[in-house]
C-alpha positions as CSV (number, residue, x, y, z in Angstrom):
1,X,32.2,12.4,4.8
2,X,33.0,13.0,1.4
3,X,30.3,14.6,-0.3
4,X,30.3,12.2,-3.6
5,X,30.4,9.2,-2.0
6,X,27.8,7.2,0.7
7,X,29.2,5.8,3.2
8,X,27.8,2.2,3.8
9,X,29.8,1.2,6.9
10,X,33.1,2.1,8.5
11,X,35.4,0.2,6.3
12,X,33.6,0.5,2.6
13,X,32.7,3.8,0.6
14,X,30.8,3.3,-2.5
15,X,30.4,6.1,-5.0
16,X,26.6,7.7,-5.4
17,X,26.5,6.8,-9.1
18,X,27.3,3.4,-8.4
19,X,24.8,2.9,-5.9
20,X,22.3,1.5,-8.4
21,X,25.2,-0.7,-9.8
22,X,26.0,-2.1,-7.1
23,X,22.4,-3.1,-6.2
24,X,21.8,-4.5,-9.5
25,X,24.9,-6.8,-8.5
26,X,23.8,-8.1,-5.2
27,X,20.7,-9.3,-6.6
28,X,22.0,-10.9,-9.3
29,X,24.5,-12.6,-7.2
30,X,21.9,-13.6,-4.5
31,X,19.2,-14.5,-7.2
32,X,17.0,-11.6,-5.5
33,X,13.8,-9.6,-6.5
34,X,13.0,-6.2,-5.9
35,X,9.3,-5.2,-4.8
36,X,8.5,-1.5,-4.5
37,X,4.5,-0.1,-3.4
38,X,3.4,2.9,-5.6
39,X,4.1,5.2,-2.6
40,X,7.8,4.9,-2.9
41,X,10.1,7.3,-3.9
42,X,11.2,7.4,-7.6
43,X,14.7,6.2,-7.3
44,X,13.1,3.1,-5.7
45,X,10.7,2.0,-8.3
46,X,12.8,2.6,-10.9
47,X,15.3,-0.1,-9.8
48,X,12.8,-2.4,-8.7
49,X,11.6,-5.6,-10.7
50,X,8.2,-4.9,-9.9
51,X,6.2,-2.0,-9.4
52,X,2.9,-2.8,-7.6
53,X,-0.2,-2.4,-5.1
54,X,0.9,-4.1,-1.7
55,X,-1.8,-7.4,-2.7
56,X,-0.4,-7.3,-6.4
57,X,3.3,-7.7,-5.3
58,X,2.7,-10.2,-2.8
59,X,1.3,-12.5,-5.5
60,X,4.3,-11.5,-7.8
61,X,6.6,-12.2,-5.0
62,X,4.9,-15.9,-4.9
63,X,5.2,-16.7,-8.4
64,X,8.8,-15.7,-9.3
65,X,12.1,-18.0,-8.6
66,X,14.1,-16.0,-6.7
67,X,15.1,-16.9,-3.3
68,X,15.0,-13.5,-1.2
69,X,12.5,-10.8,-1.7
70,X,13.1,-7.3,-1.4
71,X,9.7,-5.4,-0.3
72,X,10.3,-1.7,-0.5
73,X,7.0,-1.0,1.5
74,X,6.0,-1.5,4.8
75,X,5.9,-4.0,7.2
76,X,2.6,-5.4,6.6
77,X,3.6,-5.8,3.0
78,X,6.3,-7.6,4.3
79,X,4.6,-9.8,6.4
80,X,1.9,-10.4,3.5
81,X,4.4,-11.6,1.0
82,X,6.0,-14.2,3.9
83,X,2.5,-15.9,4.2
84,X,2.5,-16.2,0.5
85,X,5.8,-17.1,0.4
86,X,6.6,-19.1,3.2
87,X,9.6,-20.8,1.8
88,X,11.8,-17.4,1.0
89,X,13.5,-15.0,2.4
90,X,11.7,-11.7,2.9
91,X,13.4,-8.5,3.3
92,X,12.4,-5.1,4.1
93,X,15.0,-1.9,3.7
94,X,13.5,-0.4,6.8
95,X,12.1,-2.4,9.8
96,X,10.7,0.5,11.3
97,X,8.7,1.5,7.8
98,X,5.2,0.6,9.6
99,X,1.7,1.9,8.4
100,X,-1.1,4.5,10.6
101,X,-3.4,1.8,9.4
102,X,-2.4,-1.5,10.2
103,X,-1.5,0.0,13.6
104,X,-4.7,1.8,14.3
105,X,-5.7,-2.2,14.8
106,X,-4.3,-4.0,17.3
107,X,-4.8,-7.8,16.8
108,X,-6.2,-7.7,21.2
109,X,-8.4,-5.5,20.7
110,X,-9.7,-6.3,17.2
111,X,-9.8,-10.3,18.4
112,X,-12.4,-8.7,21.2
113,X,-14.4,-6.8,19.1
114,X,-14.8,-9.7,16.9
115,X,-15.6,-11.7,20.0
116,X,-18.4,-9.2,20.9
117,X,-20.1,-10.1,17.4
118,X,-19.9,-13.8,17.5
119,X,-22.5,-13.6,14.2
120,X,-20.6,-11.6,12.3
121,X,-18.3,-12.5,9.5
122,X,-15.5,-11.1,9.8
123,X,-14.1,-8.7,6.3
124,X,-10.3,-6.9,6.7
125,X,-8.2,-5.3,4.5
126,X,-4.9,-6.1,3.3
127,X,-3.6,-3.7,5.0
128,X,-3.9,-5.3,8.2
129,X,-0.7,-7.0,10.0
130,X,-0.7,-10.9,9.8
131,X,-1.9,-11.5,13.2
132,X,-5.0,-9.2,12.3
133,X,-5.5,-11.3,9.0
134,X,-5.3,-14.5,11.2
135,X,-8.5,-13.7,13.1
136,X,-10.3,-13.2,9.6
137,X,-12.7,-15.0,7.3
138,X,-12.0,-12.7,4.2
139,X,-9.7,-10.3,3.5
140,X,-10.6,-7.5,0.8
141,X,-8.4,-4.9,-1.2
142,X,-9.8,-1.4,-2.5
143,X,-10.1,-2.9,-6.0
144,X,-12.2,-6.1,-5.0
145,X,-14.0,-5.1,-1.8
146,X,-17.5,-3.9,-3.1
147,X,-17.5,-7.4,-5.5
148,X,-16.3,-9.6,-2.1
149,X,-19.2,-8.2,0.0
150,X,-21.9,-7.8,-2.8
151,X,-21.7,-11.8,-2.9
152,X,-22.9,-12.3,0.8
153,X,-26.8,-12.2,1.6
154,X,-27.9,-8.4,1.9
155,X,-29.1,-9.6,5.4
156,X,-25.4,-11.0,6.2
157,X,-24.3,-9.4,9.3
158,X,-20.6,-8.2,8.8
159,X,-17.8,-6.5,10.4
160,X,-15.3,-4.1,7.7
161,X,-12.0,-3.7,9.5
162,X,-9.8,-1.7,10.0
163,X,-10.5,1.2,7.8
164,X,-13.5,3.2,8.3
165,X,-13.6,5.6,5.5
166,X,-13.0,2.8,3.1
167,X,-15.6,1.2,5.0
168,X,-17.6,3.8,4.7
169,X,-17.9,3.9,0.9
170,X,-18.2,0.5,0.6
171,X,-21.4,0.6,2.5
172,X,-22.6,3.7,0.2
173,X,-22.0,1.5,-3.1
174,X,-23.6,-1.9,-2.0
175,X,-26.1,-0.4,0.4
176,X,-25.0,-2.5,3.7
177,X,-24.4,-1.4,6.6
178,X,-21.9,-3.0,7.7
179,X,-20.2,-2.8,11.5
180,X,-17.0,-0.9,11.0
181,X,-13.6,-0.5,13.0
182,X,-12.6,2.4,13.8
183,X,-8.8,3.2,12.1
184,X,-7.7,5.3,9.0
185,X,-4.6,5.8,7.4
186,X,-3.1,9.1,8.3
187,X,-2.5,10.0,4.8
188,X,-5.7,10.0,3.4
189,X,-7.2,11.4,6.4
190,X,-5.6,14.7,5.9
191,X,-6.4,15.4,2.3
192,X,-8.1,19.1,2.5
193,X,-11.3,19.8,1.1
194,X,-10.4,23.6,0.6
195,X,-7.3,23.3,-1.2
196,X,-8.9,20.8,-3.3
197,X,-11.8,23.3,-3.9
198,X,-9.3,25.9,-4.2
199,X,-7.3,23.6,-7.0
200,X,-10.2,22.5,-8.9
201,X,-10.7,26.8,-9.6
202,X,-7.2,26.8,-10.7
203,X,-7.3,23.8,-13.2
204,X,-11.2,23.9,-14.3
205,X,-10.2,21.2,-17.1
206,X,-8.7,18.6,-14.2
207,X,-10.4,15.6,-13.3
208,X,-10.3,14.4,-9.6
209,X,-9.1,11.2,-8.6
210,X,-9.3,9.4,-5.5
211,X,-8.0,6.9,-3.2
212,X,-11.5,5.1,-1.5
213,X,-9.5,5.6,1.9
214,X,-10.0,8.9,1.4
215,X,-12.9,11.1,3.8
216,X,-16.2,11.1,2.6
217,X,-17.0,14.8,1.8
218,X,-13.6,14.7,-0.5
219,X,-14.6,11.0,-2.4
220,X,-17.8,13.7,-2.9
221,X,-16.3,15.9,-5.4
222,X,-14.2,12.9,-7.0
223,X,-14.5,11.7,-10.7
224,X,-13.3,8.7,-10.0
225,X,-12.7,6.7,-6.8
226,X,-10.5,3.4,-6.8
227,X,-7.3,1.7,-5.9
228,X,-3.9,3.0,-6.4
229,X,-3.8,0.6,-9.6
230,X,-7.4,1.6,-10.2
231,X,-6.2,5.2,-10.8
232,X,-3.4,4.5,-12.2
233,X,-5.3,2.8,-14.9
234,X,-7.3,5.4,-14.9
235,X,-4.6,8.2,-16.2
236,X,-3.4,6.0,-19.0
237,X,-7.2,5.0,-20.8
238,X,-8.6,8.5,-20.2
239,X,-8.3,11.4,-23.0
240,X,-8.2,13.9,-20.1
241,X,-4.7,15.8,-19.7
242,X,-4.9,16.8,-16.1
243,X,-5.4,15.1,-13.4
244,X,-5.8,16.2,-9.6
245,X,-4.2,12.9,-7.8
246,X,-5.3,12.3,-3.9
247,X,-3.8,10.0,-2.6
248,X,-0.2,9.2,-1.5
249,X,2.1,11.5,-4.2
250,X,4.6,8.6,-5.0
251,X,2.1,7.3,-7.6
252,X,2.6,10.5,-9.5
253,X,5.9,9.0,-10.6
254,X,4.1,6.2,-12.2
255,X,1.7,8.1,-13.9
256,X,4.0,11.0,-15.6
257,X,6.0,7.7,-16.3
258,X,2.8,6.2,-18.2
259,X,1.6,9.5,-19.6
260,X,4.6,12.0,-20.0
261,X,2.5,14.6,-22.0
262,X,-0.3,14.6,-19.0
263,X,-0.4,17.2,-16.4
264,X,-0.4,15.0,-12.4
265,X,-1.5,17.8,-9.8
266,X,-1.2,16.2,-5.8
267,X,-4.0,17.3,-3.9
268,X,-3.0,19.0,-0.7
269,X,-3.0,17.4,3.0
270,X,-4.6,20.0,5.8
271,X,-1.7,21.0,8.1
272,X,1.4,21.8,5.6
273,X,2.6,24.3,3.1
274,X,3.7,21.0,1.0
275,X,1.8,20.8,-2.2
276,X,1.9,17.1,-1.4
277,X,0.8,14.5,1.0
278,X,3.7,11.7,1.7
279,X,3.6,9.0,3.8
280,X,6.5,9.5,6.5
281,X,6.6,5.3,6.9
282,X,6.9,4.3,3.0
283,X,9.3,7.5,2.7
284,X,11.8,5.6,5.5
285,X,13.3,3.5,2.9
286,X,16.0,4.6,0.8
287,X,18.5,3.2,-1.6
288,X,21.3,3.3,0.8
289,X,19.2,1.4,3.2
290,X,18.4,-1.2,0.2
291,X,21.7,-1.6,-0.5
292,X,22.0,-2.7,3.1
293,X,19.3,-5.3,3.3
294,X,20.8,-7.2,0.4
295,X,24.2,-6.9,1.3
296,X,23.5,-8.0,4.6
297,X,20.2,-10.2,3.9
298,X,18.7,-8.0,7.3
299,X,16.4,-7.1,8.3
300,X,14.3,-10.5,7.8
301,X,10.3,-10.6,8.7
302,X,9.5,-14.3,9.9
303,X,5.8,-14.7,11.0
304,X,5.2,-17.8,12.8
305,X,3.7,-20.6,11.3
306,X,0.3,-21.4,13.6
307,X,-0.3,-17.2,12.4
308,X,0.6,-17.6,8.5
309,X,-1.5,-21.3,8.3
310,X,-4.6,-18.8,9.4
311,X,-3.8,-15.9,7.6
312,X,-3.6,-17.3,4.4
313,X,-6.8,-18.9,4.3
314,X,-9.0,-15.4,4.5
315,X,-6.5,-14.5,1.4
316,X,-6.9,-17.5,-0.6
317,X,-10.9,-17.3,0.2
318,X,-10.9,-13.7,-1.0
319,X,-8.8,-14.8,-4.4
320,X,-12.1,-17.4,-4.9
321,X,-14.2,-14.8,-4.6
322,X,-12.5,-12.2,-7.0
């Protein structure tokens, strides 16, 4: 293949530079909109519309004209911007782009463990896959969580699915103690304590920040704990200039975006020389592969209707109570 040019199928070549060109075209031409997470790469969210948290660009998704959606994400994102937008077209570069989360809860085996708590009101996070969301009577993000669950009776019996570790802190903030699932998001499960230890001797002057999925002994030694918006936020209102970042490193692009004259260290996963932790499943999408899913409007994530009628209702309760 010629080395300055992508080849898109076996008949078309398109020149690298005019990759982004040629995207811009398609959308305009098929009145689309691009979504792209945080945790995508840089050449992603810089030609997407809008740049978001997963809940954030679902509602974004809802409220805009267009009649296809892009999500750069992964598939739950997907999925989450169909219920909310039932009448569009959603799109996703990558159908294999899943999440360590979302699949570390099966909708079987979460609908029995529900079933074995019939008196328990049932909390998820977004990041959960529709069917999951379906079985729900809230649904929380990191940003709103501790305000959802401060509002039922301290005596309330609840289950907090399917992250444990965000879970975890919630119960430390609002003193519950609520019954939790057991999944994580391999990401933020492999953030090492040493390195960050080891870091924080290197930059004295560096504030920690961290994702609320994150372990408990590392949310320890945090300045600040919140959602990927949350921290983001964070970098732009503080008068700090350095900043140790765990969570997923696309955010980093964001934030030396938003703060050019800051210093963004990523704190280190466990098992890799990296000096960053990526996630392997947002990392699947590319710009060839968006190109793709406009030109040929694939592939498509439907979600049947009897699942998206009950999946919306534990997100428009939660937008009540936020």
């Amino acid at each position: 293949m010629n080395n300055n040019k992508l080849e898109i199928n076996d008949t078309n070549l398109i020149p690298l530079q005019g990759l982004g060109v040629e995207i811009n075209r398609l959308k305009a031409e098929k009145n689309a909109v691009i979504m792209a997470h945080y945790y995508q790469t840089g050449d992603i969210q810089d030609i997407a519309d809008v740049v978001g948290d997963s809940l954030a660009l679902a509602q974004q998704a809802a409220k805009t004209n267009a009649d296809i959606i892009v999500l750069c994400g992964v598939h739950f994102m997907g999925e989450t911007a169909k219920i909310l937008s039932p009448t569009k077209k959603v799109l996703v570069p990558d159908l294999n782009a899943g999440c360590s989360l979302a699949d570390s809860c099966p909708a079987d085996a979460f609908e029995a463990f529900c079933k074995a708590h019939p008196d328990h009101t049932v909390i998820s996070y977004v990041n959960t896959t529709a069917a999951v969301k379906a079985l729900t009577d809230v649904v929380v993000t990191s940003t709103n969580a501790k305000k959802i669950v401060d509002q039922f009776p301290k005596d309330a019996k609840l289950i907090f699915g399917p992250d444990r570790n965000l879970g975890n802190y919630i119960n430390s903030v609002t003193g519950r103690e609520m019954l939790l699932w057991d999944g994580a998001c391999h990401v933020h499960e492999q953030f090492s304590v040493e390195k960050l230890v080891k870091l924080k001797a290197e930059h004295p002057q560096a504030e920690v920040l961290a994702h609320p999925e994150c372990k408990r002994p590392l949310l320890l030694m945090a300045d600040f704990i919140g959602s990927t918006q949350a921290l983001l936020n964070y970098t732009i209102n503080s008068d700090k200039n350095s900043f140790l970042v765990a969570t997923e490193s696309g955010i980093l692009h964001e934030m030396q975006k938003k703060s050019p004259q800051k210093e963004f260290i990523p704190v280190p996963p466990n098992d890799s020389t990296c000096a960053c932790n990526e996630c392997n499943f947002m990392r699947l999408n590319t710009l060839e592969k968006l190109y793709q899913c406009l030109k040929n409007e694939s592939p498509e994530i439907l979600v049947d209707e009897e699942v998206r009628i009950k999946a919306v209702k534990p997100i428009l309760r939660m937008l009540e109570m936020s």
